[in-house]
N, CA, C and O of each residue as an XYZ file, in Angstrom:
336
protein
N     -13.848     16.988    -31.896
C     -14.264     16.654    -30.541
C     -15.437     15.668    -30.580
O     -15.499     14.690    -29.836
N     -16.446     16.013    -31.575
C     -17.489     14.641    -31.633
C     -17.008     13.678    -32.251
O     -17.511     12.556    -32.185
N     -16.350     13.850    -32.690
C     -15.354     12.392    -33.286
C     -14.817     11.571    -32.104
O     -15.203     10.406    -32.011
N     -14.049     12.015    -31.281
C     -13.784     11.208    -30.453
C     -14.661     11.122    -29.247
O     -14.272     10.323    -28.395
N     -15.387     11.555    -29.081
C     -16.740     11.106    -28.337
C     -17.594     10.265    -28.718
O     -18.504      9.856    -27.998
N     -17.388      9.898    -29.942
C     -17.813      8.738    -30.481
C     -16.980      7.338    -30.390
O     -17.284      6.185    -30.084
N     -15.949      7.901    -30.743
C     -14.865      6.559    -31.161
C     -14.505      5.838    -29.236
O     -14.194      4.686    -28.933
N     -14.727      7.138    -28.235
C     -14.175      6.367    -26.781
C     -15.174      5.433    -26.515
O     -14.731      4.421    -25.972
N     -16.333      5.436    -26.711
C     -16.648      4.704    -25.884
C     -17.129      2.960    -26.834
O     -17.936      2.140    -26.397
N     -16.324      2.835    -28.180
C     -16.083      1.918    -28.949
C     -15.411      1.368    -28.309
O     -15.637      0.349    -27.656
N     -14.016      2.267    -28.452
C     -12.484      1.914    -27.841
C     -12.379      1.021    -26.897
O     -11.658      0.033    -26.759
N     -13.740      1.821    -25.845
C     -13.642      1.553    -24.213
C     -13.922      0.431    -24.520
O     -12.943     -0.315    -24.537
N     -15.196     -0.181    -24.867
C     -15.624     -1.767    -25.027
C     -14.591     -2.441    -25.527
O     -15.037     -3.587    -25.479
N     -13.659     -2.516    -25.917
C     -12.650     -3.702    -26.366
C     -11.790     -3.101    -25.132
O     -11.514     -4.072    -24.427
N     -11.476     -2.422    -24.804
C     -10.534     -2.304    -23.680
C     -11.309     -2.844    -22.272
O     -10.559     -3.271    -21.394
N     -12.047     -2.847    -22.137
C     -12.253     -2.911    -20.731
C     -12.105     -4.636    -20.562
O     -11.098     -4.789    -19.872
N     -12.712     -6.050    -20.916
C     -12.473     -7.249    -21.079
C     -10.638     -7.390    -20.566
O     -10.131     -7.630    -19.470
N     -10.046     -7.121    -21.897
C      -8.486     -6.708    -21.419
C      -8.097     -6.253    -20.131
O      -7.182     -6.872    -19.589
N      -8.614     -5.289    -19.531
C      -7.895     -4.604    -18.349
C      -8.631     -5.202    -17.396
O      -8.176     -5.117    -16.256
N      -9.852     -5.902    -17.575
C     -10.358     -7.022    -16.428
C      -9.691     -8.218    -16.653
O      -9.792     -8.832    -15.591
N      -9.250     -8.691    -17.213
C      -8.268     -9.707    -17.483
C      -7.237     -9.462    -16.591
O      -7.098    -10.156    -15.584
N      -6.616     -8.684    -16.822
C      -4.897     -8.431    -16.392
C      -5.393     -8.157    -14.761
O      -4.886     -8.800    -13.842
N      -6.233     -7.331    -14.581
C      -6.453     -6.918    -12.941
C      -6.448     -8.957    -12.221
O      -5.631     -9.375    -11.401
N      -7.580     -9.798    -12.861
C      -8.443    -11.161    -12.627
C      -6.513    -11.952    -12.503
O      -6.379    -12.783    -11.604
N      -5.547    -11.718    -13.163
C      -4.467    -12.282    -13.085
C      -3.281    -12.257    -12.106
O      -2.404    -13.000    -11.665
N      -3.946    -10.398    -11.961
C      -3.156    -10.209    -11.045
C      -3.731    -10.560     -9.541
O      -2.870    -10.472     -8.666
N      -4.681    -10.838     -9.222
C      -5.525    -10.959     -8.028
C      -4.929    -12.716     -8.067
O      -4.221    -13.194     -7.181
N      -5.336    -13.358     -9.106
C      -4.477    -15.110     -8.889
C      -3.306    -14.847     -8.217
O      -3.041    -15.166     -7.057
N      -2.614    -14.247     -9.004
C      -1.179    -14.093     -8.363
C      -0.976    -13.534     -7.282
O       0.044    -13.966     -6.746
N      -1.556    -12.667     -6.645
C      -1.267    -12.196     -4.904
C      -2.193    -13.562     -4.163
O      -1.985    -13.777     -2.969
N      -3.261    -14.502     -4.965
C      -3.617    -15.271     -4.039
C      -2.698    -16.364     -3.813
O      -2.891    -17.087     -2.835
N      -1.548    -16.618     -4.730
C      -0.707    -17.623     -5.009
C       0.142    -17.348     -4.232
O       0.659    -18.245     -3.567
N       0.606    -15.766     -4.065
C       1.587    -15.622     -2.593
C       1.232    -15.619     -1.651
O       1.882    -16.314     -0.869
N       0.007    -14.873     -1.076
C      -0.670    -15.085      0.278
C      -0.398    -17.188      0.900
O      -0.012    -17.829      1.877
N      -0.905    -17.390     -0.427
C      -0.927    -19.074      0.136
C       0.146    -19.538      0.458
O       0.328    -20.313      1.397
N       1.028    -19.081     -0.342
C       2.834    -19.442     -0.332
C       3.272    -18.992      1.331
O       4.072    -19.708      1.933
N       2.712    -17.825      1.961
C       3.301    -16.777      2.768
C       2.694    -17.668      4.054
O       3.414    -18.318      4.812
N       0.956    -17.561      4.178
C       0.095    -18.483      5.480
C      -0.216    -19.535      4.982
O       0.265    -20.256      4.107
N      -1.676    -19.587      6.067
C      -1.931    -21.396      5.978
C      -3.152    -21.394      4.605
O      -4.263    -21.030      4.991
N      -3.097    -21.631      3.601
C      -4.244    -21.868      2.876
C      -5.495    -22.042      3.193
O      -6.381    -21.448      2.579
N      -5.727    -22.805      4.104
C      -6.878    -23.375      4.714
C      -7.583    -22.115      4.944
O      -8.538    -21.805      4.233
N      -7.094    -21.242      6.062
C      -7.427    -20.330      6.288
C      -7.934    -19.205      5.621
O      -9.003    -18.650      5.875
N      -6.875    -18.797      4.495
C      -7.079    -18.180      3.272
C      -8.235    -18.498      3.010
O      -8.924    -17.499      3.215
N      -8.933    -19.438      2.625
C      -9.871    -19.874      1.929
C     -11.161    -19.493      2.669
O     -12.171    -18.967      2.200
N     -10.889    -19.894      3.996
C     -12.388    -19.538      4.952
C     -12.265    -17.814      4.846
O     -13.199    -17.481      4.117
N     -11.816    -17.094      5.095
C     -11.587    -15.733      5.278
C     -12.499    -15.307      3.623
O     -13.454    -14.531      3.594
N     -11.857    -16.105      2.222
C     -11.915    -15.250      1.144
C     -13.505    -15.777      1.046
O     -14.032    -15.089      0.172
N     -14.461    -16.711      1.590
C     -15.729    -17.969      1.845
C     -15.864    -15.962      2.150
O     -15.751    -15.001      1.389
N     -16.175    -16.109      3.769
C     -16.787    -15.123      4.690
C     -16.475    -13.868      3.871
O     -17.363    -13.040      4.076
N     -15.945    -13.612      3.386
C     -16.095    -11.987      2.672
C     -17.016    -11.429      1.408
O     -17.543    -10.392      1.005
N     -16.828    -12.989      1.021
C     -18.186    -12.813     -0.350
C     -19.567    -13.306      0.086
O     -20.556    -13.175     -0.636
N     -19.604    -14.008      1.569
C     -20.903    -14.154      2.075
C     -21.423    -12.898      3.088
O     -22.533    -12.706      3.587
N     -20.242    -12.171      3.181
C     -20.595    -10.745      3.869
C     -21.182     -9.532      2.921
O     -21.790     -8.520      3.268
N     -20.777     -9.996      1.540
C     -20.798     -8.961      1.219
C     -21.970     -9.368     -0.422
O     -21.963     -8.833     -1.530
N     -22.717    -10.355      0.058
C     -23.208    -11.238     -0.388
C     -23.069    -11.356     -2.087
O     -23.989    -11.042     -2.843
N     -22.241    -11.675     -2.372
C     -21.648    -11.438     -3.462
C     -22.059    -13.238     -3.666
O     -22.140    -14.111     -2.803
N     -22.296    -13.332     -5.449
C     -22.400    -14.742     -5.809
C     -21.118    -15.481     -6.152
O     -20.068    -14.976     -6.551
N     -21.354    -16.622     -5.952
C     -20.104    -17.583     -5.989
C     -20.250    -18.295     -7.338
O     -19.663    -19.368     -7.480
N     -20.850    -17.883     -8.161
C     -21.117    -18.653     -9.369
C     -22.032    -17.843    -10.404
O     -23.220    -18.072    -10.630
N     -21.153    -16.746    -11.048
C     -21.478    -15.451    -11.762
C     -21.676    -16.049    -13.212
O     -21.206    -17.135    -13.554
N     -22.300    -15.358    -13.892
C     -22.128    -15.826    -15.253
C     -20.552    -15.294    -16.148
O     -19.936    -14.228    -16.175
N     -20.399    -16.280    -16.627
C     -18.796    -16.533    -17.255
C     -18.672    -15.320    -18.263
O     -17.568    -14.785    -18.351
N     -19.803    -14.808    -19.091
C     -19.974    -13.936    -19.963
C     -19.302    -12.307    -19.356
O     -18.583    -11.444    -19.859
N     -20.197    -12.533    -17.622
C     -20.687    -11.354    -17.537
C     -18.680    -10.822    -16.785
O     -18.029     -9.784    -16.909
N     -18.380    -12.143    -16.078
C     -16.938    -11.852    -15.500
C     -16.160    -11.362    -16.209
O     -15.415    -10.466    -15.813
N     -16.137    -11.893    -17.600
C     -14.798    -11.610    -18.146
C     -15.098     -9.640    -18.956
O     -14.177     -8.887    -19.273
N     -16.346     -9.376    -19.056
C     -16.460     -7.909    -19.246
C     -16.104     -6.915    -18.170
O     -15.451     -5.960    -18.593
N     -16.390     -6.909    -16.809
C     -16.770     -6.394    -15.826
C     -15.903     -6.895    -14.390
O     -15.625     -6.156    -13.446
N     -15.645     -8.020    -14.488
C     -15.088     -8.377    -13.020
C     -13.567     -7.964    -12.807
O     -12.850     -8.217    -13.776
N     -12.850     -7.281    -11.543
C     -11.668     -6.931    -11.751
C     -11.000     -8.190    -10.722
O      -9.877     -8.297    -10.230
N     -12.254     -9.101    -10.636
C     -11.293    -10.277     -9.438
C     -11.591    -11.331     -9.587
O     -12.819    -11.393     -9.642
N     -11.046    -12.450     -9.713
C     -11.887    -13.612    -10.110
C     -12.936    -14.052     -9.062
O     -12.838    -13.788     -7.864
N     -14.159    -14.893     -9.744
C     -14.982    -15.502     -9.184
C     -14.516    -16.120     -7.860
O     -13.401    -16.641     -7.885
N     -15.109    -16.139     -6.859
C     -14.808    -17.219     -5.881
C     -14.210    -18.613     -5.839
O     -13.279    -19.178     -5.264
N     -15.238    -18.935     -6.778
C     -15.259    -20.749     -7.017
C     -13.902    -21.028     -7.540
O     -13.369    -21.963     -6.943
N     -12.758    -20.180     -9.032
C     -11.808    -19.764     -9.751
C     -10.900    -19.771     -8.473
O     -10.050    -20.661     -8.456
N     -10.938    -19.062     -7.579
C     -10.054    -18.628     -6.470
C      -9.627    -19.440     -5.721
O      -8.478    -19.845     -5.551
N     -10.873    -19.782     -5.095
C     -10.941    -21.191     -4.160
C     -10.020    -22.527     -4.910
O      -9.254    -23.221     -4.242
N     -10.220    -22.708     -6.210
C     -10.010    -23.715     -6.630
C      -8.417    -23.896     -6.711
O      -7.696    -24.871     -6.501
N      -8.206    -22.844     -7.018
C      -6.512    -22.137     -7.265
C      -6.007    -22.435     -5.895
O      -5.090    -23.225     -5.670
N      -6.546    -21.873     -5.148
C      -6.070    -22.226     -3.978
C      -5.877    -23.899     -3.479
O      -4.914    -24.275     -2.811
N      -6.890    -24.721     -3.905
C      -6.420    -25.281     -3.276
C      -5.299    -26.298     -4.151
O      -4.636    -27.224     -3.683
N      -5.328    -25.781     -5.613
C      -4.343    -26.734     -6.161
C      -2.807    -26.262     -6.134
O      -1.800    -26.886     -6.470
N      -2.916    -25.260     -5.744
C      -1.196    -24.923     -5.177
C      -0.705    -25.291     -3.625
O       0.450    -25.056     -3.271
C-alpha cells in the first residue's frame, strides 16, 4: 500500500499533460463544429466575453497550459476560429 502511494502520484505527473492534451483537442474540435453549425463572428465575441467575465488571461504561460489547462488558451481558440 505505501508502494503505491508513492508510485501514484509519479504516475499522475506524466499522466496529467496527456489527459490535458486530449481534453485541449477535444475543446478545438467542438469549436470547429460550433463554427461549422453558427456565425463565427459571433462565436468569437461570446468565447472574448466569457474569459473577460470570468477574468481569465488571454495569454497564459505555454509551460503552465500544457500541465494544467483542460481548454485551450483564448488567443489558440480565437485563432482557430478564425482560420476555419
Amino acid at each position: 500500500l505505501l508502494l503505491f502511494m508513492l508510485a501514484v502520484p509519479v504516475f499522475g505527473f506524466f499522466v496529467t499533460p496527456l489527459s490535458a492534451r486530449l481534453s485541449r483537442k477535444h475543446e478545438f474540435e467542438a469549436d470547429a463544429y460550433a463554427v461549422a453549425q453558427t456565425n463565427g463572428a459571433d462565436l468569437s465575441a461570446a468565447l472574448l466575453k466569457l474569459y473577460n467575465d470570468n477574468a481569465s488571461t488571454l495569454t497564459p504561460d505555454p509551460v503552465f497550459v500544457q500541465f494544467y489547462y483542460s481548454h485551450p488558451p483564448a488567443s489558440e481558440r480565437l485563432a482557430r476560429m478564425a482560420g476555419t
